[in-house]
N, CA, C and O atoms as a DFTB+ gen file, in Angstrom:
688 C
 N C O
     1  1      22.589     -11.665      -1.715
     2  2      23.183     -12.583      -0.770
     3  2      23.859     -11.827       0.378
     4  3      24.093     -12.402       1.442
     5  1      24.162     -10.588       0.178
     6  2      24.689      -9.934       1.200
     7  2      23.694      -9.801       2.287
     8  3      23.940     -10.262       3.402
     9  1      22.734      -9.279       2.059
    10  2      22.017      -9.287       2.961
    11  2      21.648     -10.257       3.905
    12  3      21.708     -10.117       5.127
    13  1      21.150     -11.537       3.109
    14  2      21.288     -12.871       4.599
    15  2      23.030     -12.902       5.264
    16  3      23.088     -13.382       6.396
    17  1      24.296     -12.474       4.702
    18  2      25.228     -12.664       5.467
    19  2      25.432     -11.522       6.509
    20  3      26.409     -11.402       7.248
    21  1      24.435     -10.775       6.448
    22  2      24.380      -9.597       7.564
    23  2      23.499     -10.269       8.389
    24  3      23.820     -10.121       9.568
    25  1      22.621     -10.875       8.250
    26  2      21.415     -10.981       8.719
    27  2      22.319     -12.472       9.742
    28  3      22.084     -12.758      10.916
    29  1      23.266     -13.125       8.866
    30  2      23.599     -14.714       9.857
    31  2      24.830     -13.747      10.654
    32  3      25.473     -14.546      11.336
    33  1      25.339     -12.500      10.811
    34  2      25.984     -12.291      11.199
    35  2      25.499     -11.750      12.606
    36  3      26.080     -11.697      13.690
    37  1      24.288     -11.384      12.226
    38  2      23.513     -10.266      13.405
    39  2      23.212     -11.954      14.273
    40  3      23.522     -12.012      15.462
    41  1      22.756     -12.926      13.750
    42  2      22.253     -14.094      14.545
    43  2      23.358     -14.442      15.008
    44  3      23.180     -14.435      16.226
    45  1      24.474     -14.768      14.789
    46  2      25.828     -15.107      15.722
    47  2      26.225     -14.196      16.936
    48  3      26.834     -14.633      17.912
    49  1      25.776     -12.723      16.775
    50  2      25.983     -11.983      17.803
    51  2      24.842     -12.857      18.855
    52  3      25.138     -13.430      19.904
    53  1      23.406     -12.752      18.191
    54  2      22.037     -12.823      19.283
    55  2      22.524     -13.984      19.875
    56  3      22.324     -13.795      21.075
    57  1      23.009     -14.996      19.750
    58  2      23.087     -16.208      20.039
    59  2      24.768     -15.961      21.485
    60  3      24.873     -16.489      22.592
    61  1      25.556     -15.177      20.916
    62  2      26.243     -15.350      22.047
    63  2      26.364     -14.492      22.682
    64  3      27.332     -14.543      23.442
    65  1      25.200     -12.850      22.754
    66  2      24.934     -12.576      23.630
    67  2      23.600     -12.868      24.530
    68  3      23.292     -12.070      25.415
    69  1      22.994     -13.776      24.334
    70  2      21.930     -14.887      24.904
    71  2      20.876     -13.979      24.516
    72  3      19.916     -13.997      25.287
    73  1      20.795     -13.262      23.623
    74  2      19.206     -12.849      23.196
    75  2      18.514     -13.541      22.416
    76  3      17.592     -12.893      21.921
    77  1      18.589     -14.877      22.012
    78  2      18.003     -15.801      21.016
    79  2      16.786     -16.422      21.556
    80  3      16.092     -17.326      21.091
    81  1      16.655     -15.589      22.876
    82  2      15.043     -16.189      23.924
    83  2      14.078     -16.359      22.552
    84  3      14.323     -15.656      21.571
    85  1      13.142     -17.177      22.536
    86  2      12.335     -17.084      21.205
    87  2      12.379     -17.238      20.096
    88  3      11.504     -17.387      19.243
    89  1      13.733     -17.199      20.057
    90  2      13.874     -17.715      18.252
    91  2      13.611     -19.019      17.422
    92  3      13.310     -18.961      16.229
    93  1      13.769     -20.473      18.271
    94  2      12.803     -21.333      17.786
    95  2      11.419     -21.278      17.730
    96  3      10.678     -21.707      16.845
    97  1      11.080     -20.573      19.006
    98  2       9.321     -20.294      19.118
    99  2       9.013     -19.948      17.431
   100  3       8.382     -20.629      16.623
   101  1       9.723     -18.600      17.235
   102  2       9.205     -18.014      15.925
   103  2       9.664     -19.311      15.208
   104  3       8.673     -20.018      15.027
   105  1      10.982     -19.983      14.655
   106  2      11.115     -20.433      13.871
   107  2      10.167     -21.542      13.532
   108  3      10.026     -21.851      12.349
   109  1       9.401     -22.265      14.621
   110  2       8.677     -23.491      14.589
   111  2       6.921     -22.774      14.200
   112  3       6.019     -23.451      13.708
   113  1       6.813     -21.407      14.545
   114  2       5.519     -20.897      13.560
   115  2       5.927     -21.011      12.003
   116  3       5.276     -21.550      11.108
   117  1       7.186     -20.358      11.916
   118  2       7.334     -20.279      10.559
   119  2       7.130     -21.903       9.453
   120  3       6.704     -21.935       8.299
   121  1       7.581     -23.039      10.277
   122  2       7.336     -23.956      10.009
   123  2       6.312     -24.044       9.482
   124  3       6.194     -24.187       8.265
   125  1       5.039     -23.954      10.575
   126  2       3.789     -23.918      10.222
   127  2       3.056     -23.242       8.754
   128  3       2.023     -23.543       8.156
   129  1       3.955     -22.354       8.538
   130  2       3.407     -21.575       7.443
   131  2       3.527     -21.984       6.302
   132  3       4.630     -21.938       5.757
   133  1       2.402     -22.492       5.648
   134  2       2.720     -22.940       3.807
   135  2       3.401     -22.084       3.226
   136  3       3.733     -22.502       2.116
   137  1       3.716     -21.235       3.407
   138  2       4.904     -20.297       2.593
   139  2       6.181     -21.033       2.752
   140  3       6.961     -21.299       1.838
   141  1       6.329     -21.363       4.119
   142  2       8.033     -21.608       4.507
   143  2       8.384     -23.457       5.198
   144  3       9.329     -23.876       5.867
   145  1       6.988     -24.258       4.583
   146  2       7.209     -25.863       4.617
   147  2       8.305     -26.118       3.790
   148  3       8.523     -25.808       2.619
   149  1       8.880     -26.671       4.522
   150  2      10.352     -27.422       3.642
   151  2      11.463     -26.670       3.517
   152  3      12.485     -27.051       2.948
   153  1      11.244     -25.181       4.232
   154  2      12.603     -24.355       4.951
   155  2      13.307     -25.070       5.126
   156  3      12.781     -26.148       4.851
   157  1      14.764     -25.279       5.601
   158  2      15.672     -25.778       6.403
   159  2      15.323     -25.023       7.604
   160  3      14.459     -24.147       7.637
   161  1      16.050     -25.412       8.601
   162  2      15.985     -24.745      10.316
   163  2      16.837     -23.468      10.196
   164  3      16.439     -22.441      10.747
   165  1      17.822     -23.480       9.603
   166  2      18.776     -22.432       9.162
   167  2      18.360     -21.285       8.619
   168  3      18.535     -20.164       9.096
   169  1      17.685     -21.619       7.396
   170  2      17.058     -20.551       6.972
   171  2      15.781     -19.800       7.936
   172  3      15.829     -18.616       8.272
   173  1      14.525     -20.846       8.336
   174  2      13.825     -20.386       9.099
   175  2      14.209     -19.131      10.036
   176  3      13.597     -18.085      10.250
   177  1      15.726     -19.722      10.629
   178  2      15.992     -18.709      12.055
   179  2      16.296     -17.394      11.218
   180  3      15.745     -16.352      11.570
   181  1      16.963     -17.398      10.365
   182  2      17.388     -16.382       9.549
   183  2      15.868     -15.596       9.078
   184  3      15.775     -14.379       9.233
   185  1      15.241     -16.026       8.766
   186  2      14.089     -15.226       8.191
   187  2      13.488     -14.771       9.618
   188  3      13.086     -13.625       9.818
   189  1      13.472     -15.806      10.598
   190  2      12.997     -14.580      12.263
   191  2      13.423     -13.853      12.701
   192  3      12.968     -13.233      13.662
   193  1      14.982     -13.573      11.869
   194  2      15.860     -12.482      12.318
   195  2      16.053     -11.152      11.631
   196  3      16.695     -10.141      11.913
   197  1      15.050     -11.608      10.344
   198  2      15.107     -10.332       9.476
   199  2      14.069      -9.329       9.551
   200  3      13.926      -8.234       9.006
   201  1      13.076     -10.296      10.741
   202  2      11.718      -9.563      11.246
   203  2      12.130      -9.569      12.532
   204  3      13.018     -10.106      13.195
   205  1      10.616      -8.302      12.808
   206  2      10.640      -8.107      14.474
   207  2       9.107      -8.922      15.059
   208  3       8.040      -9.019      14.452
   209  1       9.469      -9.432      16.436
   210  2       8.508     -10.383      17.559
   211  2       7.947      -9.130      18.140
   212  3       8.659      -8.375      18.803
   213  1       6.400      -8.837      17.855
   214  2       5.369      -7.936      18.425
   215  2       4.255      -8.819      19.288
   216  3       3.782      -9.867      18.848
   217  1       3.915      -8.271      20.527
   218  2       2.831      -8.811      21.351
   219  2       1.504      -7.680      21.239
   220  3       1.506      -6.449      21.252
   221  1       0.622      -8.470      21.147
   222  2      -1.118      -7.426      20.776
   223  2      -1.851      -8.463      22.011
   224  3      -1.664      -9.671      22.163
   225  1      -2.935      -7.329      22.995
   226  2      -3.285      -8.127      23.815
   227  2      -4.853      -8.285      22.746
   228  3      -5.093      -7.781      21.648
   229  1      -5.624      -9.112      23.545
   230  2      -6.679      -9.260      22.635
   231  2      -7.488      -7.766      22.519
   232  3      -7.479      -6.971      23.459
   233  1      -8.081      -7.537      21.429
   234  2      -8.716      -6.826      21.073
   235  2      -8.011      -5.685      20.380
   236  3      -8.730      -4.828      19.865
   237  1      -6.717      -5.560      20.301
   238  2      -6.165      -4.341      19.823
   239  2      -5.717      -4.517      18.172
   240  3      -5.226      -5.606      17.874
   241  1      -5.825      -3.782      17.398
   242  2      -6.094      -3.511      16.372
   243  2      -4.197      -3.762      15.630
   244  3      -3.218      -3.179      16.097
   245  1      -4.164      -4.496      14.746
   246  2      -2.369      -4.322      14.336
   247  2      -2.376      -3.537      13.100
   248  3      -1.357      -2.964      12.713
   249  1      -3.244      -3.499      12.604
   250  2      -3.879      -2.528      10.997
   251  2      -5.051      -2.348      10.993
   252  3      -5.894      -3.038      11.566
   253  1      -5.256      -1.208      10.210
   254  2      -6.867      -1.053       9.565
   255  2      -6.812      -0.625       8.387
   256  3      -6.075       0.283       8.003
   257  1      -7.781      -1.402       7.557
   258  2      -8.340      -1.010       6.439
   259  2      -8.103       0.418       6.033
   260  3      -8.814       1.276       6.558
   261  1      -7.098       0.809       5.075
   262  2      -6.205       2.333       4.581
   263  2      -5.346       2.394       4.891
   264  3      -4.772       3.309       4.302
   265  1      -4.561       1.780       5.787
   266  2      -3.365       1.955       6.487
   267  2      -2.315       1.584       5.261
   268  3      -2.588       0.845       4.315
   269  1      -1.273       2.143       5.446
   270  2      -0.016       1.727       4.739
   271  2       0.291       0.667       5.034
   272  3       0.363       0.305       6.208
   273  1       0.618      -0.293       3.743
   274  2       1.087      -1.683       3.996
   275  2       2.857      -1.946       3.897
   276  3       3.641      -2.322       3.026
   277  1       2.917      -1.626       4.937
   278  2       4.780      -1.410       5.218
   279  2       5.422      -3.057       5.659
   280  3       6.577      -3.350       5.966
   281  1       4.452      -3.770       5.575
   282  2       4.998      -5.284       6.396
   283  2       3.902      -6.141       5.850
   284  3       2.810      -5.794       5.400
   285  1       4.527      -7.580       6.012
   286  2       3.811      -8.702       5.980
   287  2       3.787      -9.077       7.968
   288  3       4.521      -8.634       8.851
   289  1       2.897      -9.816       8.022
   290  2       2.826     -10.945       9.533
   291  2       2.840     -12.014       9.430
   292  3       2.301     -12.555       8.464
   293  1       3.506     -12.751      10.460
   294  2       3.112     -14.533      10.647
   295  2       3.133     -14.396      12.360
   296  3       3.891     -14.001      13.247
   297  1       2.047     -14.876      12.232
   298  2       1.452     -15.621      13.537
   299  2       2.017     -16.627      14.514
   300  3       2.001     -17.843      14.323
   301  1       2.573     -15.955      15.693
   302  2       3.534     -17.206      16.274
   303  2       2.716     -17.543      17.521
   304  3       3.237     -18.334      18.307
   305  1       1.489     -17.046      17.817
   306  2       0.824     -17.575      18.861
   307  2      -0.137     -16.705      18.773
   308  3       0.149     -15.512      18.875
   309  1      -1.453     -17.105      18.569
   310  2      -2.851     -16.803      19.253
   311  2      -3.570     -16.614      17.810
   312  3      -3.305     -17.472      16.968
   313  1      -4.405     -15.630      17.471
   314  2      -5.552     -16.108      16.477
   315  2      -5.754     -14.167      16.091
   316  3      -5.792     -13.231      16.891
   317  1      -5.832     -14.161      14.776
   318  2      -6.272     -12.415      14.569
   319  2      -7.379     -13.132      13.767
   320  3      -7.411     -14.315      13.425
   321  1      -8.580     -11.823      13.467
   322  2      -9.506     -11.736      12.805
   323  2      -9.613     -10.786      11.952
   324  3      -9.804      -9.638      12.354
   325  1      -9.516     -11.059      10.674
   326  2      -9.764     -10.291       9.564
   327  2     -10.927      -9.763       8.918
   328  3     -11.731     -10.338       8.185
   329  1     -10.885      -8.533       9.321
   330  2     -12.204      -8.010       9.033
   331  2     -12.632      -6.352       8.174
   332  3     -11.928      -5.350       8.294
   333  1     -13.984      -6.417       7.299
   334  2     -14.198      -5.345       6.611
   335  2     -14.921      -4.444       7.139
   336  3     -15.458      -4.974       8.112
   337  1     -15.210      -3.485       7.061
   338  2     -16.553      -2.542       7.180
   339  2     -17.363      -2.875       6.635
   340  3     -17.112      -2.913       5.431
   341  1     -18.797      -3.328       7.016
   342  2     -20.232      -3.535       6.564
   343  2     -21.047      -2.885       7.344
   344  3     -20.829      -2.342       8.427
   345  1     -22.216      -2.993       6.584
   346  2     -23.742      -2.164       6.957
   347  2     -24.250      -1.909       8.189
   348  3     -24.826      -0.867       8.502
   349  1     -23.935      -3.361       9.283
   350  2     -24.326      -3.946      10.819
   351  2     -22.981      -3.780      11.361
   352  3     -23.009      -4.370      12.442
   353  1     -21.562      -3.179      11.140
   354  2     -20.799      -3.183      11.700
   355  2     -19.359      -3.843      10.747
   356  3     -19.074      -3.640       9.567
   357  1     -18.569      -4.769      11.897
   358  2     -17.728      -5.204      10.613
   359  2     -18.125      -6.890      10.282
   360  3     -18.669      -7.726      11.004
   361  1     -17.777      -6.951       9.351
   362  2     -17.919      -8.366       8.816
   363  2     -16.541      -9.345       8.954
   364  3     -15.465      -8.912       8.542
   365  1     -16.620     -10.370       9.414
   366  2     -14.916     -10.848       9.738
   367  2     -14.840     -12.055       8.528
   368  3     -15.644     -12.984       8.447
   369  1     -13.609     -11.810       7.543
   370  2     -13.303     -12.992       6.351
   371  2     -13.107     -13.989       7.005
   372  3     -13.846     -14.945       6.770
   373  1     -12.145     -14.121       7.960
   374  2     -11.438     -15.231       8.335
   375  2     -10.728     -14.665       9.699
   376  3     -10.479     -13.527      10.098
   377  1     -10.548     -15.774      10.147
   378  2      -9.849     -15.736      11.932
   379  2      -8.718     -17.056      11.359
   380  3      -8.915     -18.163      10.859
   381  1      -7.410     -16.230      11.754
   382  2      -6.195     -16.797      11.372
   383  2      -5.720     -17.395      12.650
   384  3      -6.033     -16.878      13.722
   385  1      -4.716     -18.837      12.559
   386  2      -4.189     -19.231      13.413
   387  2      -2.712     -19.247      13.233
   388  3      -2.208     -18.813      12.197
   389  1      -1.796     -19.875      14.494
   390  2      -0.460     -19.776      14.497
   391  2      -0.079     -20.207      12.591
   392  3      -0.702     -20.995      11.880
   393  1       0.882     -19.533      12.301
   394  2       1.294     -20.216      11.207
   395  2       1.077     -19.285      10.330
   396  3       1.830     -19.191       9.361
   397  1      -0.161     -18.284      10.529
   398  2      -0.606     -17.801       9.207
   399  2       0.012     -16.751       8.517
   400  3       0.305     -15.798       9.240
   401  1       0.367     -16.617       7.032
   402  2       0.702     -15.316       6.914
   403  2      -0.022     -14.377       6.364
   404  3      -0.475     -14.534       5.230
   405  1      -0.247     -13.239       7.091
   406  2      -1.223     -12.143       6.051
   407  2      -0.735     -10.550       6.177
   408  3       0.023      -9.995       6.973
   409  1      -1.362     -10.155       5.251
   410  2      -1.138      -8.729       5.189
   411  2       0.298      -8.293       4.084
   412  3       1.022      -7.321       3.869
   413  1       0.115      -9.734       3.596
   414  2       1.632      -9.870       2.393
   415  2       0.925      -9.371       1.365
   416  3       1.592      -9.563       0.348
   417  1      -0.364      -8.678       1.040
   418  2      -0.895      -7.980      -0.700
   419  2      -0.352      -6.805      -0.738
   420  3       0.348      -6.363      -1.648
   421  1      -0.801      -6.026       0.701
   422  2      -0.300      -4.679       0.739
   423  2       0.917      -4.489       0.812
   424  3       1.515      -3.543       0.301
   425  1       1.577      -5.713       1.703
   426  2       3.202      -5.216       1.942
   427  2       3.951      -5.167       0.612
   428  3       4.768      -4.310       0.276
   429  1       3.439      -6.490      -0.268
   430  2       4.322      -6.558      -2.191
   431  2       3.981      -5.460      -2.624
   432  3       4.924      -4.716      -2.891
   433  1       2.578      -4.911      -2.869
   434  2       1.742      -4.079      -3.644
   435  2       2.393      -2.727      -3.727
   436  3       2.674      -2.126      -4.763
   437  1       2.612      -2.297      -2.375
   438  2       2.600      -0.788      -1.906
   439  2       1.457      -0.471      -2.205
   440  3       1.262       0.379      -3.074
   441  1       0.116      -1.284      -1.342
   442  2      -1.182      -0.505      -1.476
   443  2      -1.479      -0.173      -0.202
   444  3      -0.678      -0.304       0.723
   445  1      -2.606       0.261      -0.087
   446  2      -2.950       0.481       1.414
   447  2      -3.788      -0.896       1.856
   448  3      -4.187      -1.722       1.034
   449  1      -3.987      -0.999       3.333
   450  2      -4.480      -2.518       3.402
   451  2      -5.954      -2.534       3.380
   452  3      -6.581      -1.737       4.077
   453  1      -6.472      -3.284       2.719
   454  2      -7.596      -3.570       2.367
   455  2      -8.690      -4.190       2.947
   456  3      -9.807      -4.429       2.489
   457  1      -7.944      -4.522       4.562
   458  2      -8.962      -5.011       5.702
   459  2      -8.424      -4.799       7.139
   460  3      -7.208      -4.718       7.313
   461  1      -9.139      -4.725       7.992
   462  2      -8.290      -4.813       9.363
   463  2      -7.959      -6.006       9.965
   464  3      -8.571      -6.976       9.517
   465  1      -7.044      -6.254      10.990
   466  2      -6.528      -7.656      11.570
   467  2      -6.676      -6.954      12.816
   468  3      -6.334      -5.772      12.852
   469  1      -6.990      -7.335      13.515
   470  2      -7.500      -7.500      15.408
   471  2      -7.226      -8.750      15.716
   472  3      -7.677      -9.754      15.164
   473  1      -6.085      -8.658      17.076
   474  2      -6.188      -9.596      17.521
   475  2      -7.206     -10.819      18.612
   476  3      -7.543     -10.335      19.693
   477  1      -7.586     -12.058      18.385
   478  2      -8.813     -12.408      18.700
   479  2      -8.440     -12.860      19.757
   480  3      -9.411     -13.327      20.353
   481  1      -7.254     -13.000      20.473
   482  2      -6.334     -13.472      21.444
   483  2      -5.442     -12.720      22.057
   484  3      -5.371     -11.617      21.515
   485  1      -4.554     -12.874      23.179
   486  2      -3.649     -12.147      23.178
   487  2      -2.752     -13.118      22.411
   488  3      -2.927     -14.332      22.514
   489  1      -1.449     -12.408      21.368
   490  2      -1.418     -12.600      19.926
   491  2       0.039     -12.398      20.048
   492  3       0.446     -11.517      20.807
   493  1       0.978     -13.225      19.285
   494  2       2.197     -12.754      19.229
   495  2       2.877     -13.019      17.490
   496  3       2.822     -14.044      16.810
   497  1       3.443     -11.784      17.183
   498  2       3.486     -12.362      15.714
   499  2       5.003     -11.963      14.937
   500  3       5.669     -11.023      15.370
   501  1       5.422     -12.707      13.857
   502  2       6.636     -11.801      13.763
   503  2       5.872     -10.740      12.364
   504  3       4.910     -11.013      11.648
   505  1       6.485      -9.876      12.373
   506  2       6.773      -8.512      11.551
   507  2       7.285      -8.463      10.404
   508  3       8.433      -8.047      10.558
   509  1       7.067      -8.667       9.252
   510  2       8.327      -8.819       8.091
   511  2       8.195      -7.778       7.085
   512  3       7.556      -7.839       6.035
   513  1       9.038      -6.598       7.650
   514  2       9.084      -5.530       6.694
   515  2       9.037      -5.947       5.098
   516  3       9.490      -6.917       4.489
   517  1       8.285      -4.782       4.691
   518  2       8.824      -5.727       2.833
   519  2       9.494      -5.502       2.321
   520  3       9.598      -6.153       1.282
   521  1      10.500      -4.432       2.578
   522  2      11.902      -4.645       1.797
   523  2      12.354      -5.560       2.226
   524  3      13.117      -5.901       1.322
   525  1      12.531      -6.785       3.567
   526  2      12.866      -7.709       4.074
   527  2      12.049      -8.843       3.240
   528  3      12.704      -9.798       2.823
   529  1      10.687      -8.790       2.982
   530  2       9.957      -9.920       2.518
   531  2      10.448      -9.993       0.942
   532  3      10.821     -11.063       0.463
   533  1      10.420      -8.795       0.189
   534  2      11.072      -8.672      -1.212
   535  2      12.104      -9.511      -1.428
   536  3      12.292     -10.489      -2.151
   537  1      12.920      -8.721      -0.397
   538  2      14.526      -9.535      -0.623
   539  2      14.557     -11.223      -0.988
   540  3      14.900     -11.947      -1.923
   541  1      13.759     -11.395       0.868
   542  2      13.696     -12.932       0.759
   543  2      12.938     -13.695      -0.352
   544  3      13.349     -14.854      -0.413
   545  1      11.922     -13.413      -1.292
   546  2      11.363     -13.585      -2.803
   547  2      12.147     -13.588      -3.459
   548  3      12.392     -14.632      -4.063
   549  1      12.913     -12.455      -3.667
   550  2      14.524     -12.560      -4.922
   551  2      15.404     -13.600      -4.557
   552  3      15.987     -14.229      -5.440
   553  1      15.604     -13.907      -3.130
   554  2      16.647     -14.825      -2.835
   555  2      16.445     -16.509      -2.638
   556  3      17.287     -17.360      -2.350
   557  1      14.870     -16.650      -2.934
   558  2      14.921     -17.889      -2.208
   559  2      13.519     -18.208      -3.445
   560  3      12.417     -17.662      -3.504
   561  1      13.804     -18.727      -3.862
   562  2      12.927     -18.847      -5.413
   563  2      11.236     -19.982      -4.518
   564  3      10.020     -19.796      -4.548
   565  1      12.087     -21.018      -3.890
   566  2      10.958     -22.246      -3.294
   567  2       9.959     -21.581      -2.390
   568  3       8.954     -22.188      -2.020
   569  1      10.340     -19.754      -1.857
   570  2       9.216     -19.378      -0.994
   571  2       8.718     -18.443      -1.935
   572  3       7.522     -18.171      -2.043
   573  1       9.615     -17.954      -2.607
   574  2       8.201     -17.112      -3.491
   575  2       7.248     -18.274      -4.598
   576  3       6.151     -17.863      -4.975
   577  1       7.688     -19.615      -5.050
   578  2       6.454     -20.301      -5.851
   579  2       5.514     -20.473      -4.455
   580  3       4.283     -20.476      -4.437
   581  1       6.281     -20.596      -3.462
   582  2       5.153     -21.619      -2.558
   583  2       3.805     -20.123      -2.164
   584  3       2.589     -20.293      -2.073
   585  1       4.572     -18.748      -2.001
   586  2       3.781     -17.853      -2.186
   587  2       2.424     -17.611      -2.833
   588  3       1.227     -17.445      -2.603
   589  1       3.496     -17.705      -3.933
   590  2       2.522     -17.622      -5.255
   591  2       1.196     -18.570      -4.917
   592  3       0.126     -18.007      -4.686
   593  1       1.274     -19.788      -4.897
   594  2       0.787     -20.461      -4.677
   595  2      -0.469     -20.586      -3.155
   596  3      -1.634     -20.822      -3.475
   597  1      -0.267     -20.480      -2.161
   598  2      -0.998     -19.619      -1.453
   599  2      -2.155     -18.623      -1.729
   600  3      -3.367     -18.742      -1.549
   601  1      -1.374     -17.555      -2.244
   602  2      -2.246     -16.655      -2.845
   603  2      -3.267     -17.057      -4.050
   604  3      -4.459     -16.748      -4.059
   605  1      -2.559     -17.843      -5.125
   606  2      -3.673     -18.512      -5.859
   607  2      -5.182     -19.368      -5.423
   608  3      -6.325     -19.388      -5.879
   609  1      -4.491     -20.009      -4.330
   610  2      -5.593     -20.755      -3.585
   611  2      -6.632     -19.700      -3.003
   612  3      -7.814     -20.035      -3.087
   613  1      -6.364     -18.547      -2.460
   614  2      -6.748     -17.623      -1.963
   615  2      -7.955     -16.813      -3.091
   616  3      -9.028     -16.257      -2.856
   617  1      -7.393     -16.996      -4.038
   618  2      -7.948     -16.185      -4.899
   619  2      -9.300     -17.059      -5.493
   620  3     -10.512     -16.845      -5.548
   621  1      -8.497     -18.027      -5.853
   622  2      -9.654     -19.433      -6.175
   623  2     -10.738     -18.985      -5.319
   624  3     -11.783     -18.466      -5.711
   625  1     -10.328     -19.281      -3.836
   626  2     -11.462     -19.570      -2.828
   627  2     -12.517     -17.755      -2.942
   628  3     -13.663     -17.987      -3.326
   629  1     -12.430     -17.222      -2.852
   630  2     -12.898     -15.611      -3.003
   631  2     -13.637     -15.908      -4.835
   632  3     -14.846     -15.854      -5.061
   633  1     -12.823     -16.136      -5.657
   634  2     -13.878     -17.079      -7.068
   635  2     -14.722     -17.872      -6.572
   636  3     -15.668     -17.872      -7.360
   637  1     -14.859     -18.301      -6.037
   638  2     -15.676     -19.597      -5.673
   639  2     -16.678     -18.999      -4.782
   640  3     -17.835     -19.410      -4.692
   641  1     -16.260     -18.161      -4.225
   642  2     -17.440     -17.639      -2.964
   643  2     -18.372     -16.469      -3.953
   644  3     -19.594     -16.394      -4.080
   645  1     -17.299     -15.634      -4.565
   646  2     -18.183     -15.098      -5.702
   647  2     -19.213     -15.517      -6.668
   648  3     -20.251     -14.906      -6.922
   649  1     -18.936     -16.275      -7.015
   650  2     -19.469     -17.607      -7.934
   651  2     -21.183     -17.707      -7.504
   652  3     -22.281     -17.460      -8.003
   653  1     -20.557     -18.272      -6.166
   654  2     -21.939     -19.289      -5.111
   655  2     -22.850     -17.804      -5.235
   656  3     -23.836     -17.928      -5.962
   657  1     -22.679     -16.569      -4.694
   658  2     -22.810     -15.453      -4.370
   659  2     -23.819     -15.316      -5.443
   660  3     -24.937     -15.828      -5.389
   661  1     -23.327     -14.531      -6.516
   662  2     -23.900     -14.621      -7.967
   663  2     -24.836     -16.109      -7.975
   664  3     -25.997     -15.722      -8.108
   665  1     -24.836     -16.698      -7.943
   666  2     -25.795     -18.136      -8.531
   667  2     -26.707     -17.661      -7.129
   668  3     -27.823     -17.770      -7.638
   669  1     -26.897     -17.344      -6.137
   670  2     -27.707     -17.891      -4.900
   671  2     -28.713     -16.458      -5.538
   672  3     -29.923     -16.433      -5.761
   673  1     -27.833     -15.518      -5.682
   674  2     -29.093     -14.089      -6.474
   675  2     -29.782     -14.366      -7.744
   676  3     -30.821     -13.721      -7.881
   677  1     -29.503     -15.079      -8.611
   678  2     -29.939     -15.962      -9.497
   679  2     -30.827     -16.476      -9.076
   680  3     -31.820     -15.967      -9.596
   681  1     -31.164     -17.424      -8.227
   682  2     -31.934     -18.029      -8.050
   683  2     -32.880     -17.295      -7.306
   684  3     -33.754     -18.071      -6.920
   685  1     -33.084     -16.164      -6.945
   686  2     -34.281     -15.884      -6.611
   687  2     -35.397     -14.969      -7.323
   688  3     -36.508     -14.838      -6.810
């Protein structure tokens, strides 16, 4: 708990020395994010304050596949594309929109990241170190189930594509 009272302390400074430019912006992505539906507004701002607001113009790279996973992202404007190394070049999983959060396996894990994110836009996102994302899991029980949960769906869907995958080689 100490830590969010550092964290609402640092936001009472931002706020009355007028650096709070943006902080609903982020807070109303965070909204967006099935991780953090049913936040309060309070908390939201607090969790945009425990991360940092990065701008990527389109095409520039925010990770690659090996990189140290030192952070999670959420998406506060524009679209990244998640993508692997394949045979013809890269292969893209998914193209994320405002709201999204990714790059949270490597940041829990301490693995290296397991795909690259390029932005497909010019892209603005917040940053959430993971000793910052940890914390907020220990402290706030409704975002780590809703986590959890996320990721399960995630996993499902990658079962399911596996699945189809396997049965379509089957059949020939």
């Amino acid at each position: 708990m100490a830590w969010w009272r550092s964290v609402r302390r640092l936001a009472t400074r931002t706020r009355k020395g007028g650096d709070a430019m943006g902080l609903d912006d982020v807070a109303a992505a965070l909204r967006e994010c099935p991780v953090f539906r049913g936040v309060g507004d309070q908390r939201l701002r607090l969790v945009a304050l425990s991360g940092e607001t990065l701008r990527f113009d389109a095409g520039e790279t925010l990770f690659a596949r090996g990189d140290d996973g030192e952070a999670a992202f959420v998406i506060v404007e524009g679209r990244v594309e998640v993508s692997v190394p394949a045979r013809d070049g890269a292969q893209v999983l998914a193209v994320l929109h405002r709201g999204a959060l990714f790059g949270e396996i490597a940041a829990l894990c301490d693995r290296p990241r397991t795909a690259t994110a390029t932005a497909a836009t010019p892209l603005t996102v917040l940053r959430l170190p993971s000793a910052a994302l940890r914390r907020l899991l220990a402290e706030f029980h409704d975002v780590a189930i809703a986590l959890i949960e996320v990721m399960a769906s995630r996993l499902d869907a990658v079962n399911t594509s596996l699945a189809e995958g396997a049965a379509g080689r089957a059949d020939r």
